[in-house]
The first five atom37 places (N, CA, C, CB, O) and aatype in JSON, in Angstrom:
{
  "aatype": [20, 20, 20, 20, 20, 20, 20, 20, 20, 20, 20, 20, 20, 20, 20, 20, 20, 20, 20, 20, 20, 20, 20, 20, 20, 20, 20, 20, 20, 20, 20, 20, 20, 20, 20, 20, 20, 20, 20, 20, 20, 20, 20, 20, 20, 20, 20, 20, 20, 20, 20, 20, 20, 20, 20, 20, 20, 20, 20, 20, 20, 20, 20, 20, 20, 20, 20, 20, 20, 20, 20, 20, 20, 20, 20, 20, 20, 20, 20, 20, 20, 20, 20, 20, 20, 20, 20, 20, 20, 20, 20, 20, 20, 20, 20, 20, 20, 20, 20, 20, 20, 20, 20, 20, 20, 20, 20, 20, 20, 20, 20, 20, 20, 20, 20, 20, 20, 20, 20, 20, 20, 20, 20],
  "atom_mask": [
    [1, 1, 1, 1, 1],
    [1, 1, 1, 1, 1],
    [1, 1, 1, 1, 1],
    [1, 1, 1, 1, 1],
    [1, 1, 1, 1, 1],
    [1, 1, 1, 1, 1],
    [1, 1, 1, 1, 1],
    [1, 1, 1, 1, 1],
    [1, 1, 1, 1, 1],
    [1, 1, 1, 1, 1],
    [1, 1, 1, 1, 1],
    [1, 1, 1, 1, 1],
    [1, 1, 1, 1, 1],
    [1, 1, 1, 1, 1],
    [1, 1, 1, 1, 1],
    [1, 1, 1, 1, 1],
    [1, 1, 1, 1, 1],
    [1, 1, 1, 1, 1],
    [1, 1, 1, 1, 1],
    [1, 1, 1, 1, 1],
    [1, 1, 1, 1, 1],
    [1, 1, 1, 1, 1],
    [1, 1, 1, 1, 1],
    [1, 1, 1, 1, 1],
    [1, 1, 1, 1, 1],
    [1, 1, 1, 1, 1],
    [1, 1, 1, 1, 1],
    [1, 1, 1, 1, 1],
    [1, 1, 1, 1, 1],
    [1, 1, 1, 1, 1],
    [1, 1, 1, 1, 1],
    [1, 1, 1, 1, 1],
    [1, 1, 1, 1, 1],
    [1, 1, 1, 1, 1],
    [1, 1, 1, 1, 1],
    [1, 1, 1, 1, 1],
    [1, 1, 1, 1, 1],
    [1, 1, 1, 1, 1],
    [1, 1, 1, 1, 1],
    [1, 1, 1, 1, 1],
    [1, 1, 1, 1, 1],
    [1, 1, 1, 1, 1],
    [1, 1, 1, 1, 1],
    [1, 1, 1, 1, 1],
    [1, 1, 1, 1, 1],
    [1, 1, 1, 1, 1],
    [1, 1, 1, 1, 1],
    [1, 1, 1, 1, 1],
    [1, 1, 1, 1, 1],
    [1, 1, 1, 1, 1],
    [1, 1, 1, 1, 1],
    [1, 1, 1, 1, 1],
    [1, 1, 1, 1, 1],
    [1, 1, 1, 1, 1],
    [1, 1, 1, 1, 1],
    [1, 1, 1, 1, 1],
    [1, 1, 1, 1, 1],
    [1, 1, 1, 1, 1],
    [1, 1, 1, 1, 1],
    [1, 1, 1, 1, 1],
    [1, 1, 1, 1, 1],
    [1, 1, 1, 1, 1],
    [1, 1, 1, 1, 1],
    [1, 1, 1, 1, 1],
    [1, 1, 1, 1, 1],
    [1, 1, 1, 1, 1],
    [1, 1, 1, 1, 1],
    [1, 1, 1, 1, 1],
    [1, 1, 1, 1, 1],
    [1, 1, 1, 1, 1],
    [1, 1, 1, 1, 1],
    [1, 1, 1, 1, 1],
    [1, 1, 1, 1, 1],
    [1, 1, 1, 1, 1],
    [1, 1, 1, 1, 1],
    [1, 1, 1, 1, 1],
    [1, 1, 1, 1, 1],
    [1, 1, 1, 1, 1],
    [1, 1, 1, 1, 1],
    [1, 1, 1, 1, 1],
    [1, 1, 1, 1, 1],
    [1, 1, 1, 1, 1],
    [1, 1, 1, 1, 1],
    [1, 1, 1, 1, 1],
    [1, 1, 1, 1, 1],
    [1, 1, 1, 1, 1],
    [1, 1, 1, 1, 1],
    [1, 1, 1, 1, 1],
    [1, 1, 1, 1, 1],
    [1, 1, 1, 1, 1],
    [1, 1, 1, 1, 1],
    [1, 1, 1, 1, 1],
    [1, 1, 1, 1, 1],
    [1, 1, 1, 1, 1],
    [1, 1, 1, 1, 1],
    [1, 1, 1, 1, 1],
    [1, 1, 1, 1, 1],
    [1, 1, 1, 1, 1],
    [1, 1, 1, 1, 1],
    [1, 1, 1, 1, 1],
    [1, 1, 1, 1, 1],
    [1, 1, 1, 1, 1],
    [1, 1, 1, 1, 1],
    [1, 1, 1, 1, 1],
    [1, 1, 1, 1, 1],
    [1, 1, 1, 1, 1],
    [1, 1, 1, 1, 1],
    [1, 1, 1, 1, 1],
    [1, 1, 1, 1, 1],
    [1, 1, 1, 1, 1],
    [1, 1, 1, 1, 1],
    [1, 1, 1, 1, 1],
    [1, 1, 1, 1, 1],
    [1, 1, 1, 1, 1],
    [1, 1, 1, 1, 1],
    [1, 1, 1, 1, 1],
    [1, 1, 1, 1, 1],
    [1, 1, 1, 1, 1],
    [1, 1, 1, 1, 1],
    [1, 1, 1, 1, 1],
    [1, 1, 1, 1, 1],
    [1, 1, 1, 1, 1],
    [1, 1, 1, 1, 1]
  ],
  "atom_positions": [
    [[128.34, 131.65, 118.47], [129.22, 132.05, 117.42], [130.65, 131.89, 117.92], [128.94, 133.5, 116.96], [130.9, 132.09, 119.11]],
    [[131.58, 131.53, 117.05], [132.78, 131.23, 117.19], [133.81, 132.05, 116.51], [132.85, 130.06, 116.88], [133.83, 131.99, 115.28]],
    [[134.78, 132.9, 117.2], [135.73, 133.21, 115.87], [137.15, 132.44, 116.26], [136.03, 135.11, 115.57], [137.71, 132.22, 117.33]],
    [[137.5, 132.11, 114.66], [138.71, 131.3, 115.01], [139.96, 131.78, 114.34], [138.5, 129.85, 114.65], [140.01, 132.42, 113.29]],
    [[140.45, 131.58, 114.7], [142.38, 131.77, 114.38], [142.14, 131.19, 112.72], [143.9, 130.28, 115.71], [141.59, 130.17, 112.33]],
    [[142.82, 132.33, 111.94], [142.61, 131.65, 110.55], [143.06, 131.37, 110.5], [142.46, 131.79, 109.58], [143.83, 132.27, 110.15]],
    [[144.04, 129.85, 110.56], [144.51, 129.02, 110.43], [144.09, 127.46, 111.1], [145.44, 129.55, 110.62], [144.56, 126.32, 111.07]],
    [[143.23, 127.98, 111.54], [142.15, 126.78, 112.4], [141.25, 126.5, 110.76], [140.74, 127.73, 114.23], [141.12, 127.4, 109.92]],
    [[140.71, 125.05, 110.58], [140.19, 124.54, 109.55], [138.29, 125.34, 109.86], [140.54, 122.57, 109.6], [137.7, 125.53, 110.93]],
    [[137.95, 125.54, 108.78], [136.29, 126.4, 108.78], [135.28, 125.36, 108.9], [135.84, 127.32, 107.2], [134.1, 125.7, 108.83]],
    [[135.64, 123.98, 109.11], [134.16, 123.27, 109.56], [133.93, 122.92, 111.27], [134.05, 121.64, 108.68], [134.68, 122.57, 112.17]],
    [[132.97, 123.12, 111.19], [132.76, 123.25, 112.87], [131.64, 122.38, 113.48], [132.35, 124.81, 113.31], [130.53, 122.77, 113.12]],
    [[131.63, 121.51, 114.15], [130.33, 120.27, 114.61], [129.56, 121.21, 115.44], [130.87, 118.64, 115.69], [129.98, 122.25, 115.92]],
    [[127.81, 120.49, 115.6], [127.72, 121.28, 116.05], [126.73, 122.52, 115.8], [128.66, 121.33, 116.05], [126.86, 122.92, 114.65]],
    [[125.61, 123.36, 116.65], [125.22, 123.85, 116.19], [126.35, 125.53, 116.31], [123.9, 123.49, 116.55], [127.46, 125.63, 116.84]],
    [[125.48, 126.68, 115.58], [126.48, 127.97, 115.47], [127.1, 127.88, 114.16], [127.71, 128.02, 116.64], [126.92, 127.1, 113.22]],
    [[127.9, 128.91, 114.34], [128.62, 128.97, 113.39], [130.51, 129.44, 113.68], [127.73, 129.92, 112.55], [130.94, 129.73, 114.8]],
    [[131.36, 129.41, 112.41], [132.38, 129.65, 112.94], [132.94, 130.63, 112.0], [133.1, 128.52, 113.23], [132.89, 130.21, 110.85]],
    [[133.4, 131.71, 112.1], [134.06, 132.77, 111.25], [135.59, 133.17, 111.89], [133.02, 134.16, 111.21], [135.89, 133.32, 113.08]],
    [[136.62, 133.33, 110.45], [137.76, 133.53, 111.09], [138.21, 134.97, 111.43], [138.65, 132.93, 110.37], [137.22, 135.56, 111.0]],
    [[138.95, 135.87, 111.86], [138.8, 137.15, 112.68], [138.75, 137.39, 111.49], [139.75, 137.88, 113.76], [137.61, 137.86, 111.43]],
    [[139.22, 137.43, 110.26], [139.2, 138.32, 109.21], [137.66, 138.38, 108.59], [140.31, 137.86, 108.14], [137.24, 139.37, 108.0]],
    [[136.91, 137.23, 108.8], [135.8, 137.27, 108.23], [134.53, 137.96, 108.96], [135.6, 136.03, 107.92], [133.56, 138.57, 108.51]],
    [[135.03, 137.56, 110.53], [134.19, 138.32, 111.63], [134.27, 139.92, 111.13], [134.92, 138.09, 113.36], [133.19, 140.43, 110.83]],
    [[135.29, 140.61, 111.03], [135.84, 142.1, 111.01], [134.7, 142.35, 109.72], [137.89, 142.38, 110.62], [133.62, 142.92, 109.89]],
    [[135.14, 141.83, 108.5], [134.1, 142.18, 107.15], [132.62, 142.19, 107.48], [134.22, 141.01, 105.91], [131.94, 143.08, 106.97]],
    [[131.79, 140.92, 108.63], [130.83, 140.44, 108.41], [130.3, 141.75, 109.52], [130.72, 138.77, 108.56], [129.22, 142.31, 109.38]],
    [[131.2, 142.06, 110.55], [130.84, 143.26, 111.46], [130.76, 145.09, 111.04], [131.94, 143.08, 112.53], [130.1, 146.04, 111.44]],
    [[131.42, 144.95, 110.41], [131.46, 146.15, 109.11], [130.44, 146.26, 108.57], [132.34, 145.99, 107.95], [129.9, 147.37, 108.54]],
    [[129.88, 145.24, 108.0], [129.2, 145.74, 107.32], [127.86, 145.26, 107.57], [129.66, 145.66, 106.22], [126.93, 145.25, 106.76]],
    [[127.87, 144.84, 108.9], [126.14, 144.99, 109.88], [126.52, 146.57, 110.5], [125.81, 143.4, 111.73], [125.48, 147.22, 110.48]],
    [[127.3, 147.12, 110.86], [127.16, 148.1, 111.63], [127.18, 149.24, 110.42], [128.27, 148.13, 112.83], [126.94, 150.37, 110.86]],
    [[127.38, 149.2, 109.18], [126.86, 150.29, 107.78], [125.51, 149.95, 107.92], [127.48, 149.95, 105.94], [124.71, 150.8, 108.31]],
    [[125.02, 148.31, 107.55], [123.72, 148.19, 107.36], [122.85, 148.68, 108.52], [123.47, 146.88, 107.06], [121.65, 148.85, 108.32]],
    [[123.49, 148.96, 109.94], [122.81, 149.5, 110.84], [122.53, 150.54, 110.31], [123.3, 149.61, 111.96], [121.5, 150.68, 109.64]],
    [[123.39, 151.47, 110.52], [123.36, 152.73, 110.27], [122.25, 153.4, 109.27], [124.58, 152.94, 109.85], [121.62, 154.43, 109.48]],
    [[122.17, 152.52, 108.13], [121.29, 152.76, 107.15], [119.99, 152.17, 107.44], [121.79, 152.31, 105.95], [119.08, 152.6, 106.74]],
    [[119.58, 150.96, 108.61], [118.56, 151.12, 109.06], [117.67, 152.21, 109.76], [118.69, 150.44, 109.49], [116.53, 152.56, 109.47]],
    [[118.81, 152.81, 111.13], [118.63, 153.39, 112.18], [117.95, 154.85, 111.1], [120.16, 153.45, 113.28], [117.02, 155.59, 111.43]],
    [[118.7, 154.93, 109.86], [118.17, 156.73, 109.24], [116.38, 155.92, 108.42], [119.99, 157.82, 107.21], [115.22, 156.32, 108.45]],
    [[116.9, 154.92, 107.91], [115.3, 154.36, 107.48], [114.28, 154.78, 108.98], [115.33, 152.14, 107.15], [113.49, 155.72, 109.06]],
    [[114.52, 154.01, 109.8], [113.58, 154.06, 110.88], [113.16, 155.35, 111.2], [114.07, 153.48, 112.03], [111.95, 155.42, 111.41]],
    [[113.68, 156.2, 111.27], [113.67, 157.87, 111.33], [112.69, 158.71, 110.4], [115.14, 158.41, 110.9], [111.89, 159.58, 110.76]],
    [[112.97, 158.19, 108.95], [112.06, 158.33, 108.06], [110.57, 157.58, 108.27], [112.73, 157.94, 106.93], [109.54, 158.25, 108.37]],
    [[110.57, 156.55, 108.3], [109.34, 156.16, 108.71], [108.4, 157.01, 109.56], [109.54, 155.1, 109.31], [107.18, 156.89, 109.46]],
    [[109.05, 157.96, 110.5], [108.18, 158.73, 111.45], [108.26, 159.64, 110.63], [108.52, 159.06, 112.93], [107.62, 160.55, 111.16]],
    [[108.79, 160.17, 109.24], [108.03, 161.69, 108.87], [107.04, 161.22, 107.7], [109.27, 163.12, 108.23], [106.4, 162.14, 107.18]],
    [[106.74, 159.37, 106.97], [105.77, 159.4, 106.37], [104.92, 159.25, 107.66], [105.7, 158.48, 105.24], [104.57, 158.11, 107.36]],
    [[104.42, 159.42, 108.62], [103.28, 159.56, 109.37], [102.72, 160.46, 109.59], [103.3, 159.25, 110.24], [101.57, 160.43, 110.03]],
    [[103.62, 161.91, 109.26], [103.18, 162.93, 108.99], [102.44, 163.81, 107.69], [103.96, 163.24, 109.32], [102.35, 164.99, 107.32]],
    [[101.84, 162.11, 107.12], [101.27, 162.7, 105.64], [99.6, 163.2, 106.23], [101.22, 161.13, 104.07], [99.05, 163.02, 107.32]],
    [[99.23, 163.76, 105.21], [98.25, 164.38, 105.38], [97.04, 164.27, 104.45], [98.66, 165.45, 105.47], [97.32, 164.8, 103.37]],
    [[95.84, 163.78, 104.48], [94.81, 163.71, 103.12], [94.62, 164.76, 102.22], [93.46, 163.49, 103.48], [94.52, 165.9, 102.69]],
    [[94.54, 164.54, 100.58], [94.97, 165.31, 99.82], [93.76, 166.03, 99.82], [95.56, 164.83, 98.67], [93.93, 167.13, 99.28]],
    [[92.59, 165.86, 100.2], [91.58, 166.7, 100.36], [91.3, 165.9, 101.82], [90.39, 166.77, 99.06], [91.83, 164.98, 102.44]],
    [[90.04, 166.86, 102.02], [89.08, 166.27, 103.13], [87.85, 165.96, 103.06], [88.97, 166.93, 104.05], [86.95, 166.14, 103.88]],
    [[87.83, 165.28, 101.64], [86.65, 164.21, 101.47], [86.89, 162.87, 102.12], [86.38, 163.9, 99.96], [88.05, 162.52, 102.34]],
    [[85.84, 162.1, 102.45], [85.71, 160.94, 102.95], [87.03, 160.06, 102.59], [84.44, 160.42, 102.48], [88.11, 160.03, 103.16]],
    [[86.73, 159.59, 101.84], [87.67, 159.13, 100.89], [89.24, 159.05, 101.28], [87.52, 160.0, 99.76], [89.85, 158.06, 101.7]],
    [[89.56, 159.91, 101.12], [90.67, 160.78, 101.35], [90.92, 160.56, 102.67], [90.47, 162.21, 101.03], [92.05, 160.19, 102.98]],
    [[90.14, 160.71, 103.46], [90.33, 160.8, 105.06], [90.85, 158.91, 105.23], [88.4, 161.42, 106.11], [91.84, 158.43, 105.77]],
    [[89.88, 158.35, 104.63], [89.8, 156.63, 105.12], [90.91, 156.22, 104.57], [88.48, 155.58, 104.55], [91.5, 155.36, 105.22]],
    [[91.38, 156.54, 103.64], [92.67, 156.22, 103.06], [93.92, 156.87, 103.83], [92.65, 156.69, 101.6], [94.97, 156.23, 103.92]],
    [[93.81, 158.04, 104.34], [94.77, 158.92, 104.86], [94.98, 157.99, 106.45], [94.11, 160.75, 104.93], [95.99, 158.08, 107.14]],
    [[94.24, 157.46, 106.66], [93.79, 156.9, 108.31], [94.55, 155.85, 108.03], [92.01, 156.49, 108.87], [95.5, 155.65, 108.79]],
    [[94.3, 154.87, 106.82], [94.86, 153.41, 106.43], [96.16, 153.8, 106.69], [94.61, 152.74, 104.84], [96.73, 153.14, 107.56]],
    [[96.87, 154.82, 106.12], [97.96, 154.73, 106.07], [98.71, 155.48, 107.33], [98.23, 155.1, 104.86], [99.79, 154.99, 107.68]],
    [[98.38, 156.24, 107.79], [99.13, 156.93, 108.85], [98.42, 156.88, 110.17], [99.4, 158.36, 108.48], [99.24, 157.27, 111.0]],
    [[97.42, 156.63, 110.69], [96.6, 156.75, 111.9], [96.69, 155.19, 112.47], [94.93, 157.33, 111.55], [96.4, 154.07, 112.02]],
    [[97.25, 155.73, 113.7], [96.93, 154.66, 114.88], [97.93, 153.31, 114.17], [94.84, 154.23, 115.05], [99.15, 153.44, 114.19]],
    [[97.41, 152.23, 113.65], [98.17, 151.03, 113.23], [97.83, 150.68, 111.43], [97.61, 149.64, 114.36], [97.47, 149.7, 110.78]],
    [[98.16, 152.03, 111.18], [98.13, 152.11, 109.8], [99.61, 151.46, 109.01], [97.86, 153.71, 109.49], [100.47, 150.85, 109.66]],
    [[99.71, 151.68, 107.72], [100.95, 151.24, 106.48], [101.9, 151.52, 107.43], [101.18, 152.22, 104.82], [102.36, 150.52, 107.98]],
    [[102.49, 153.02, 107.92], [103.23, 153.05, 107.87], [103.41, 152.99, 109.02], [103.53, 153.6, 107.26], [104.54, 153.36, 109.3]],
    [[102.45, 152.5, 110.38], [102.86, 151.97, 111.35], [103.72, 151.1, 111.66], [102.23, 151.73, 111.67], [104.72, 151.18, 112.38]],
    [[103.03, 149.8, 110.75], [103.54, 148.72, 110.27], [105.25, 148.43, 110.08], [102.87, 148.7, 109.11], [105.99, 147.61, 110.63]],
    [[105.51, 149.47, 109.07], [106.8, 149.07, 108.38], [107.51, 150.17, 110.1], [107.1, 149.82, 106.06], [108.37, 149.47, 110.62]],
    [[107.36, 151.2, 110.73], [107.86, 151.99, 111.43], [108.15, 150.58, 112.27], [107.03, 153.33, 111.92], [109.37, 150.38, 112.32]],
    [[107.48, 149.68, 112.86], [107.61, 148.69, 113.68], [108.72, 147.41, 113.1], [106.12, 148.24, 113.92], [109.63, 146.82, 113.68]],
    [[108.22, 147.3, 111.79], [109.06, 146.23, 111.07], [110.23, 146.92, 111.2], [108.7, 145.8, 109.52], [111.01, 146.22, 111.85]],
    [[110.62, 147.74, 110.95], [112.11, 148.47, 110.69], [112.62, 148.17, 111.82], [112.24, 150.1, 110.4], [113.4, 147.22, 111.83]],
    [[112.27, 148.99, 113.32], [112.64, 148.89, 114.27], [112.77, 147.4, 114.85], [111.98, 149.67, 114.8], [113.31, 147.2, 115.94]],
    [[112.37, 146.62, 114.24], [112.71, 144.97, 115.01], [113.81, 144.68, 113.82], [111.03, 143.46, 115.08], [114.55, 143.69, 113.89]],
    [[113.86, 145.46, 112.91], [115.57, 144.89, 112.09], [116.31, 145.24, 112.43], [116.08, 145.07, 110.84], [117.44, 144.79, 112.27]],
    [[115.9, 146.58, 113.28], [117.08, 147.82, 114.13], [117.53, 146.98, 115.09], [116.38, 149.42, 114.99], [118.74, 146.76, 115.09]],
    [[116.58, 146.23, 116.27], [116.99, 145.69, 117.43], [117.63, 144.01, 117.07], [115.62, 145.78, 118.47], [118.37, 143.45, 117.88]],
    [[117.29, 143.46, 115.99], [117.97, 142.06, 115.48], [119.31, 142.57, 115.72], [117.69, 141.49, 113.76], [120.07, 142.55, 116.7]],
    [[119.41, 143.29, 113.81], [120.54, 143.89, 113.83], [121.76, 144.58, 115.11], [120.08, 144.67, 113.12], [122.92, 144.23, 115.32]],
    [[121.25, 145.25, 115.54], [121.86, 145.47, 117.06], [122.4, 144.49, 117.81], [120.93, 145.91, 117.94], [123.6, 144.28, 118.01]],
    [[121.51, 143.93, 118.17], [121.76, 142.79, 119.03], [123.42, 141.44, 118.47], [119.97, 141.95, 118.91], [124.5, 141.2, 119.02]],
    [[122.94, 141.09, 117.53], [124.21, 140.56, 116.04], [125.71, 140.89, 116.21], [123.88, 141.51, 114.4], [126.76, 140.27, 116.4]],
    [[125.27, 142.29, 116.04], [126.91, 143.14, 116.71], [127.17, 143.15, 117.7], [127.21, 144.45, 116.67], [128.35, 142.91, 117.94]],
    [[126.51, 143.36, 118.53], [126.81, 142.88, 120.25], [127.67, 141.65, 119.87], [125.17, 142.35, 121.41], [128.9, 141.76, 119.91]],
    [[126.94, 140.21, 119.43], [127.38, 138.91, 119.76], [128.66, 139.08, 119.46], [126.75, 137.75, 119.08], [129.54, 138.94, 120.31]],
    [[129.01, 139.57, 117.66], [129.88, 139.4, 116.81], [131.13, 140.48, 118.07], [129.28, 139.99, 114.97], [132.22, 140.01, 118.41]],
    [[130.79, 141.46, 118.4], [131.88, 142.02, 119.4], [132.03, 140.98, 120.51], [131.45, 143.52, 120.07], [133.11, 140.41, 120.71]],
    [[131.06, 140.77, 121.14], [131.17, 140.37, 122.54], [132.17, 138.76, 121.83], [129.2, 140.14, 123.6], [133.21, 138.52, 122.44]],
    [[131.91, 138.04, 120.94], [133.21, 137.07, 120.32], [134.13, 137.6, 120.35], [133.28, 136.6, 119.02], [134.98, 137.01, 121.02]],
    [[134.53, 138.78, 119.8], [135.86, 139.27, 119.6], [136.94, 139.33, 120.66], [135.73, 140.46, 119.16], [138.06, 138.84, 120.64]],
    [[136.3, 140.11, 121.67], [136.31, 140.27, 123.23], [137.25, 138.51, 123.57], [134.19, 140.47, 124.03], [138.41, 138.29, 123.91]],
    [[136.08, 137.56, 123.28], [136.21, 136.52, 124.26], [137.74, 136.06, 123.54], [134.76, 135.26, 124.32], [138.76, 135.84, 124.19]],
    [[137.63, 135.99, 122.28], [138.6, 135.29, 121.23], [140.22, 136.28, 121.8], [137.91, 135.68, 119.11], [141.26, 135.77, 122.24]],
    [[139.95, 137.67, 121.6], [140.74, 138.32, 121.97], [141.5, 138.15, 123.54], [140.15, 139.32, 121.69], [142.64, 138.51, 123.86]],
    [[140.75, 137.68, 124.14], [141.33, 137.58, 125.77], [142.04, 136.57, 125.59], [140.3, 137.33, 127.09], [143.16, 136.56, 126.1]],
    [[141.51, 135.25, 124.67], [142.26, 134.26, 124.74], [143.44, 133.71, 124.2], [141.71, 133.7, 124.64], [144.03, 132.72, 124.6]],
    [[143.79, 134.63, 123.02], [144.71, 135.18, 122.74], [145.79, 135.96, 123.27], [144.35, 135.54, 122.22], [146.89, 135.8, 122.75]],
    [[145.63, 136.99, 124.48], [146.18, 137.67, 124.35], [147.17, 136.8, 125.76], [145.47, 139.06, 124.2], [148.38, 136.92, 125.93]],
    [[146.05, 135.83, 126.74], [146.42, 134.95, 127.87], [147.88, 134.12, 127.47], [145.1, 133.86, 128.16], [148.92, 134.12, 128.12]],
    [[147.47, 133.09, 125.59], [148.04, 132.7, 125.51], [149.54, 133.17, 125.6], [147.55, 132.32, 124.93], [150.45, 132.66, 126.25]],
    [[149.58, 134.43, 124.66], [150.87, 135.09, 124.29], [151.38, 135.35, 125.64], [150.76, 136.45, 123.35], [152.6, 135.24, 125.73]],
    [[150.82, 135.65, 126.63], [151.16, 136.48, 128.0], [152.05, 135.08, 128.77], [149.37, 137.16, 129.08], [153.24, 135.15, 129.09]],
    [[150.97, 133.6, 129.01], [151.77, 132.21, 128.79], [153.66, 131.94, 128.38], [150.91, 131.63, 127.48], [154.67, 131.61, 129.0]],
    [[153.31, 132.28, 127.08], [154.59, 132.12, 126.35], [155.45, 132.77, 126.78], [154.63, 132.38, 125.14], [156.59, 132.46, 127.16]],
    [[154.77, 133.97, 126.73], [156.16, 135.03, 127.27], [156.57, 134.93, 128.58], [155.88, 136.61, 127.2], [157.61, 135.52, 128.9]],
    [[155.89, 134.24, 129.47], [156.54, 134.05, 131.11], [156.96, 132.38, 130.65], [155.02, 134.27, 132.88], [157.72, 132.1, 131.58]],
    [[156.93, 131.51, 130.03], [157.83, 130.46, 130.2], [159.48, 130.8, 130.17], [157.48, 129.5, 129.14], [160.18, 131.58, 129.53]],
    [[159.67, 129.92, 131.07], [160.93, 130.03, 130.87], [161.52, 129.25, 129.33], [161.52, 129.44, 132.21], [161.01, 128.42, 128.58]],
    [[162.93, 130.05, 129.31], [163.69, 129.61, 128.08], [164.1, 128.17, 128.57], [165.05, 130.64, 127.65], [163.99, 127.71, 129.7]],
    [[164.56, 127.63, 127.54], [165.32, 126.45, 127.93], [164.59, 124.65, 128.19], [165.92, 127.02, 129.3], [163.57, 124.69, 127.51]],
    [[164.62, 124.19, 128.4], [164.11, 122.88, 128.7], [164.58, 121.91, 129.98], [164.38, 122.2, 127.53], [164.76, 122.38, 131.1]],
    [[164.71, 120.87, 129.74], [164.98, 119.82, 130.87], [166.89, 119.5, 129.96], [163.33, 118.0, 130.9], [167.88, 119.2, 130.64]],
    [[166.93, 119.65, 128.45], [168.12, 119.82, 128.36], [168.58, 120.93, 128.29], [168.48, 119.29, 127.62], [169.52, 120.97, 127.5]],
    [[168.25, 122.26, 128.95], [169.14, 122.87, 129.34], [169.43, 124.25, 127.98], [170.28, 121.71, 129.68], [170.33, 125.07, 128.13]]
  ]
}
């Protein structure tokens, strides 16, 4: 992933992709809400495991098992969630750890400029 100076042109050769800081900032925003609203999903998932059969006929039990025992329904989605948790996660890392890199190189340049000297070869 690339972030670029918005004023740099948005097509990029090449595999990846390229977003400009303003678009990185929106696109990071709002993975780290959609985190957030994963991380409380995932949470929930562990109190439907705490369902219970509405009687304790057979029935009831084999169905109650499907869904909550061992690698039941809501095993399932408890696991699915948590690998959108760790995608997701991971995403924002990159999208920061860009920022970071973009940001250093930025900040080198300006640091550059500001130790050249004034003036030229005319003086």
């Amino acid at each position: 992933m690339e972030i670029r100076n918005s004023s740099e042109p948005s097509a990029v050769s090449g595999a990846g992709f390229s977003l400009s800081a303003t678009e990185a900032n929106a696109v990071l925003s709002q993975a780290q809400s959609t985190l957030e609203k994963l991380v409380e999903l995932h949470q929930q998932t562990e109190l439907l495991k705490q369902v219970r059969p509405a009687a304790h006929d057979p029935a009831s039990i084999a169905y109650n098992a499907q869904l909550a025992n061992g690698r039941g329904v809501f095993d399932a989605a408890r696991d699915h969630v948590g690998a959108e948790v760790t995608y997701l996660g991971e995403l924002i890392d990159k999208v920061k750890e860009a920022f970071r890199a973009t940001t250093g190189y930025e900040s080198d340049a300006a640091q550059d400029l500001a130790a050249r000297p004034q003036g030229g070869v005319a003086g």
